[in-house]
Every structure is written in structure tokens, then in C-alpha cells.
C-alpha positions in Angstrom: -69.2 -93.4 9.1 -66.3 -92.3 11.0 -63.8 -90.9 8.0 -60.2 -89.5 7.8 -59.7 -87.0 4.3 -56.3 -87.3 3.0 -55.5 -84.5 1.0 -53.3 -81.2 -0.4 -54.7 -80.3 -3.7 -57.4 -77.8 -4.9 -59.4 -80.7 -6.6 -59.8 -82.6 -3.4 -61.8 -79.5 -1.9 -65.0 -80.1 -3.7 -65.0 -82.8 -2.3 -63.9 -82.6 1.6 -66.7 -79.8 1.4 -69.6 -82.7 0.2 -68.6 -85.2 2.4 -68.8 -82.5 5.4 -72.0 -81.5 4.7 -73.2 -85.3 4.4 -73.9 -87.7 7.2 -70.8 -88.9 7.7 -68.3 -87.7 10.4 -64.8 -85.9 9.4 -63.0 -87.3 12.5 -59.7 -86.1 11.0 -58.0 -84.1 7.8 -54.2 -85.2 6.5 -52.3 -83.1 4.5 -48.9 -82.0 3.4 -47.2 -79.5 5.4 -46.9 -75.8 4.4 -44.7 -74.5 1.9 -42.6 -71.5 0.9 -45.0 -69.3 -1.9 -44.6 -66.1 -4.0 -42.0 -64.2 -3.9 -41.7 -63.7 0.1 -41.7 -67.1 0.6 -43.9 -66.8 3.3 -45.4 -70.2 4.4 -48.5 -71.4 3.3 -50.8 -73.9 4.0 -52.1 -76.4 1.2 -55.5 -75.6 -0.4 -57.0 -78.4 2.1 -55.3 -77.7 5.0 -56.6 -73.9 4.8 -60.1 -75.3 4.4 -59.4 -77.2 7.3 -58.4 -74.6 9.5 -61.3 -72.3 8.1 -63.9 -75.2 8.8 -62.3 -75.6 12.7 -61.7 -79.5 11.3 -59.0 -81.4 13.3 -55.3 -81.1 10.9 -52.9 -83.3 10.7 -50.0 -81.7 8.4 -46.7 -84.5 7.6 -44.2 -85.0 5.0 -44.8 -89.0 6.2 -48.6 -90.0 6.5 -46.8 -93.7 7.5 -44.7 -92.5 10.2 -45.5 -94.4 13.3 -46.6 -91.5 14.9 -49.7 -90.7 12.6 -50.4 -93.9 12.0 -51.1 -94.6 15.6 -52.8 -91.0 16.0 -55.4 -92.2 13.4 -56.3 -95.6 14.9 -57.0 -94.0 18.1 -59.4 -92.5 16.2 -61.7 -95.3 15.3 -61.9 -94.0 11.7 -63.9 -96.7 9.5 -62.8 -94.9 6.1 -60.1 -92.9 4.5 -60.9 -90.6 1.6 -57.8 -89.7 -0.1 -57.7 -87.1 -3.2 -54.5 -85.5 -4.6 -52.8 -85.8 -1.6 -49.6 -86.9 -3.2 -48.0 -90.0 -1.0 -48.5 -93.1 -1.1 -50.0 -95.2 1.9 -48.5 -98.2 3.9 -50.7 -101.4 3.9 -50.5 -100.6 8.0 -51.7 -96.9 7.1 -54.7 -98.6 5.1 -55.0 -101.5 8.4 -56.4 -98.6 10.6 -59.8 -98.2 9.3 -62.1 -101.2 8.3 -62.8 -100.1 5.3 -59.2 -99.4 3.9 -58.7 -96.5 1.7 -61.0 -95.1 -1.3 -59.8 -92.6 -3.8 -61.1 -89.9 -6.2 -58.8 -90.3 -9.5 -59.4 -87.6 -12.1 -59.6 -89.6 -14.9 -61.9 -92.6 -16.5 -59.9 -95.7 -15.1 -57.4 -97.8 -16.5 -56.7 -94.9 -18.5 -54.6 -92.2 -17.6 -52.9 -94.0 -14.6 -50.4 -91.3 -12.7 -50.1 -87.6 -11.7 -51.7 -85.6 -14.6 -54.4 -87.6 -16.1 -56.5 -84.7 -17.1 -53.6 -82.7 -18.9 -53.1 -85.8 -21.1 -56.7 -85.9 -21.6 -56.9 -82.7 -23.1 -53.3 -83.1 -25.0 -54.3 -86.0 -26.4 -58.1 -84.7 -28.1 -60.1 -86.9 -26.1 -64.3 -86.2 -26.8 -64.9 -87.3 -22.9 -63.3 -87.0 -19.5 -64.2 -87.9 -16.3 -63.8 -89.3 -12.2 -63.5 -92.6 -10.8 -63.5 -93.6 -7.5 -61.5 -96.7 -6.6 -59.9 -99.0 -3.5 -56.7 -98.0 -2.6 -54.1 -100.6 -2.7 -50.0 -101.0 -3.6 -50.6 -100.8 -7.2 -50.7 -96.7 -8.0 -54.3 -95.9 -8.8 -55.0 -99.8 -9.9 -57.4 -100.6 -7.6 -61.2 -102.1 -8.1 -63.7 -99.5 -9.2 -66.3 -98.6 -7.4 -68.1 -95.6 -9.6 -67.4 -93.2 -12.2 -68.8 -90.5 -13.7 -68.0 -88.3 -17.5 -68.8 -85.7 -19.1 -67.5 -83.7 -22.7 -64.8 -81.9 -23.1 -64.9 -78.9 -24.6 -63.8 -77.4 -28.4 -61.7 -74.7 -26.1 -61.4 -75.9 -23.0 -58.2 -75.8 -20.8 -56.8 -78.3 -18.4 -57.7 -76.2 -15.7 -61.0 -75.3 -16.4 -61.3 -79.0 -16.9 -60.2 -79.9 -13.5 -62.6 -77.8 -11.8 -65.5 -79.6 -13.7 -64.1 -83.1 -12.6 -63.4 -81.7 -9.3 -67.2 -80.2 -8.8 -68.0 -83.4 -10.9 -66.5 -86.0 -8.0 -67.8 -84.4 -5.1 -70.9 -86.3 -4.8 -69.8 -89.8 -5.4 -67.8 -90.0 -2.5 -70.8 -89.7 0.0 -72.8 -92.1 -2.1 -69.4 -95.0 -2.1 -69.6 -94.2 1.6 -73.6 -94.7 2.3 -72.5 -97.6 -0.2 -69.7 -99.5 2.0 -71.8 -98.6 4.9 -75.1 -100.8 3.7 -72.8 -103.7 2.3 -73.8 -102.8 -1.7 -71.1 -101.3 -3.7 -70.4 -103.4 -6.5 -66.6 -103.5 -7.1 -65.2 -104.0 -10.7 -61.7 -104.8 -11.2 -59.6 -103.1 -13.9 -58.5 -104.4 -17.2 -54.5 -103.8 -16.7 -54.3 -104.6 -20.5 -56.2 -101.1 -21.0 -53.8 -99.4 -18.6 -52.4 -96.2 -20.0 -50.1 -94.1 -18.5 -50.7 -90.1 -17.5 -47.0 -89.0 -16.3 -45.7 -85.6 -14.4 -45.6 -82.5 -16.5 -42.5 -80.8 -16.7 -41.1 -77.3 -17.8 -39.5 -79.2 -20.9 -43.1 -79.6 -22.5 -43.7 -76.4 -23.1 -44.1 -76.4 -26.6 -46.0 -76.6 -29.5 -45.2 -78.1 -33.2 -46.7 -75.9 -36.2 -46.6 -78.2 -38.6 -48.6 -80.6 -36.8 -52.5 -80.0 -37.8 -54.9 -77.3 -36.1 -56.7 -79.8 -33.7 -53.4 -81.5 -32.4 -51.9 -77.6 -32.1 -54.9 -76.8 -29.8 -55.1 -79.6 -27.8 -51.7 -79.4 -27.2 -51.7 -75.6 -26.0 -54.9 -76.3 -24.0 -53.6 -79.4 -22.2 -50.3 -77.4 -20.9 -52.8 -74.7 -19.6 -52.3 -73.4 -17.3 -48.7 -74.9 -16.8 -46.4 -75.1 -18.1 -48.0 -73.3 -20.5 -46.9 -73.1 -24.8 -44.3 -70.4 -24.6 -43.8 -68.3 -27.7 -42.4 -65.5 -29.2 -44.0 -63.3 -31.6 -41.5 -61.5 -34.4 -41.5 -59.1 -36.6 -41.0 -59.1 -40.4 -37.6 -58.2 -39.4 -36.9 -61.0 -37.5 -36.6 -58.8 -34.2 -38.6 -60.7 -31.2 -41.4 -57.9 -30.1 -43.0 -60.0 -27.3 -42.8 -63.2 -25.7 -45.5 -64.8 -24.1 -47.9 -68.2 -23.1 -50.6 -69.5 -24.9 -53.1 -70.1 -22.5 -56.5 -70.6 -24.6 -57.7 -71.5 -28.0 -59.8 -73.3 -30.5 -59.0 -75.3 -33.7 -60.2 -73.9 -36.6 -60.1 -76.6 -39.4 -61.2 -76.3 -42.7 -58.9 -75.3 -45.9 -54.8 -75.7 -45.9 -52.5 -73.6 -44.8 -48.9 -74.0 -46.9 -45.4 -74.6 -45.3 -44.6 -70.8 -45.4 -47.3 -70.2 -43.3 -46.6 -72.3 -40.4 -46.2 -70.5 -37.1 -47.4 -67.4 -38.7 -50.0 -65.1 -37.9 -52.7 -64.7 -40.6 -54.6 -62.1 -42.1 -57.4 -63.4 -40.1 -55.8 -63.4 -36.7 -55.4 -67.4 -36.9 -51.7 -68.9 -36.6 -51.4 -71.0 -39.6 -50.6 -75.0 -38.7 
């Protein structure tokens, strides 16, 4: 099949490098344009859009995927499919019109939960045993359309958002050249979601960054893990004194339950190198 990735994120790259390897033609590659990064704000390309370039793939690069201009770029282009992962805008029902197969996308979390932009980081924050990928037809509703595979795994006792986001990223990759063999041969079974078991996964922000003491020792990691690595737990660590000798972010750590800790010792660091919660 005759495809169009539409992407900007590091978890679509996975990914864009399966389905260019499969059997299936990469006619074109979408992504946002290049931003101002580090401290030179020199220009850089998104993580697909270097790929792109790097793979000699034909790149498209807008702020407006439904401008009339790309939009008639791609149906000159006879694409049959587009794959869209993080790419972060939303597509026109005319955007969708250009291929025969609409849209499919790659949504980092076990659909209907964890509909919206950080499904993984509330995951994490929220203890879950299991994460995983779905892959679904794109359609008006944000990430609400039928699903047509999914895939899980555990997640681990110390594991970070963004270790967990390259496992569900690597995790993906496959499914997307099996949905499109799939479409292809007229037997993908589609299965619509249960909007009664929708849950919502909203933006992270720098306000979150956090963490409540006297809350127990698994809600205290999974909280710290799920804002890795932004915006990361912010701390300070102080002296007996009361003078502040460091501050810092918590970017890693593991629950250790068993025994209680009293008030006093909430927010304190322990004899045996634990923070008592």
C-alpha cells in the first residue's frame, strides 16, 4: 500500500522505521516544522523529520497539515493510507478524503483509557500493573475511534515514563504493518469503544511538579516516576539547620513498603537512605 506517515515525535520513529522496512511504500512523510532548541536557538528538525531526511524519504514540514496546499500535494500522490503517530494536529475530514483508507493511528495507551496528550505519564502516576498501544481509525472524536489491535505489557516497580515510552514505542512498531497487510486483504476486525470507559490523559505542565509526603510510599513513587523525565519532582534537600544545601529533581525510584514511618518523618531522609512517606 501506498502510505503517508504523519508524524513529529520520538515515539512515532519506531515505527516509521518498521513500516519502511515492510512491504508497503512511504510515498510521503508529514511533520511539524523546525524549531528553536538549546540555548543557541538554532533550528531543528523534529525527531521524524531528521529521520526523514537521513532515510532520503520525501518531507513535508507545516504548521497546517489541512491547508489546501498539502492537502492537494497528498492526493496527487495516490496515497491509500495515512499513518499518523504523535504528530500533534488534528486532521480535516477532507485531509482524511485523500486516501481510501482514511487515517490509522498509534495511541500510547490501552483504549478508552487514557484519551489525550500524555496517556503514559498518567499511567505511571496513577500505579497502573499494565500499559500498552492501540491502534485505531482516525476520525473527529480525539483518539475515539474503532480499534483495530492492541498490545500490553507490565510496568515496572521503578520504571519511568520515559523508559516506558520507549517500550510502547518499540512495542507499536510492528502492528502497524500488520493493520496495513490487514486493510489491504479486507480482514481487520474493527471494535468500537465503550465511551462510558473513557478516561481522560491531559497535558502535563510545569505546575505538577510535585510530590506529597504524607501520601503513602507507592503513590510517592508513582508519582515521581510518572513526571520523569518532565517536569520532573523538584525538591530541595536541607540541613538540620534549616539552610537549603541542594536543590534538585527526582528522576527515579522504587516504593519500599513495609513498616510506618511517623508524621515527623515525612519528607525526611532516613537512616537507611529512604525518604520517609
Amino acid at each position: 500500500m501506498r502510505i503517508v506517515f504523519l508524524g513529529a515525535g520520538a515515539f512515532g520513529l519506531p515505527a516509521l522505521r518498521a513500516l519502511a522496512g515492510s512491504r508497503h511504500e512511504i510515498v510521503q512523510v508529514v511533520s511539524q516544522p523546525d524549531r528553536p532548541a538549546g540555548r543557541g536557538g538554532k533550528l531543528t528538525p523534529t525527531a521524524v523529520s531528521a529521520w526523514a531526511l537521513d532515510a532520503g524519504l520525501g518531507l513535508t514540514r507545516t504548521e497546517n497539515a489541512n491547508g489546501a496546499e498539502v492537502v492537494g500535494a497528498l492526493r496527487e500522490m495516490k496515497a491509500e493510507c495515512l499513518v499518523v503517530i504523535a504528530f500533534g494536529q488534528k486532521l480535516s475530514e477532507e485531509l482524511l478524503g485523500v486516501a481510501k483508507f482514511g487515517g490509522i493511528n498509534l495511541h500510547s495507551s490501552l483504549l478508552p483509557k487514557y484519551r489525550g496528550a500524555a496517556p503514559i505519564n498518567w499511567a505511571v502516576i496513577n500505579g497502573d500493573a499494565e500499559a500498552g498501544v492501540t491502534v485505531i481509525t482516525v476520525t473527529s472524536v480525539m483518539d475515539g475511534g474503532e480499534i483495530l489491535t492492541r498490545a500490553s505489557v507490565p510496568v515496572g516497580a521503578s520504571e519511568t515514563a520515559g523508559e516506558l515510552h520507549d517500550r510502547l514505542a518499540d512495542l507499536g512498531a510492528p502492528l502497524l504493518p500488520e493493520v496495513l497487510d490487514g486493510l489491504e486483504a479486507g480482514r481487520v476486525e474493527r471494535e468500537a469503544q465503550d465511551k462510558l470507559q473513557a478516561t481522560r490523559a491531559p497535558k502535563l505542565n510545569r505546575e505538577m511538579a510535585w510530590v506529597d509526603w504524607s501520601k503513602g510510599a507507592r503513590e510517592v513513587s508513582a508519582r515521581i516516576r510518572g513526571l520523569s523525565p518532565w517536569p520532573g519532582v523538584q525538591v530541595e534537600l536541607i540541613d538540620a539547620s534549616g539552610k537549603v544545601r541542594t536543590r534538585g529533581t527526582l528522576v527515579k525510584c522504587v516504593a519500599r513498603v513495609g513498616g510506618s514511618h511517623e508524621t515527623e518523618t515525612w519528607g525526611k531522609v532516613l537512616g537507611d537512605r529512604t525518604v520517609g512517606c
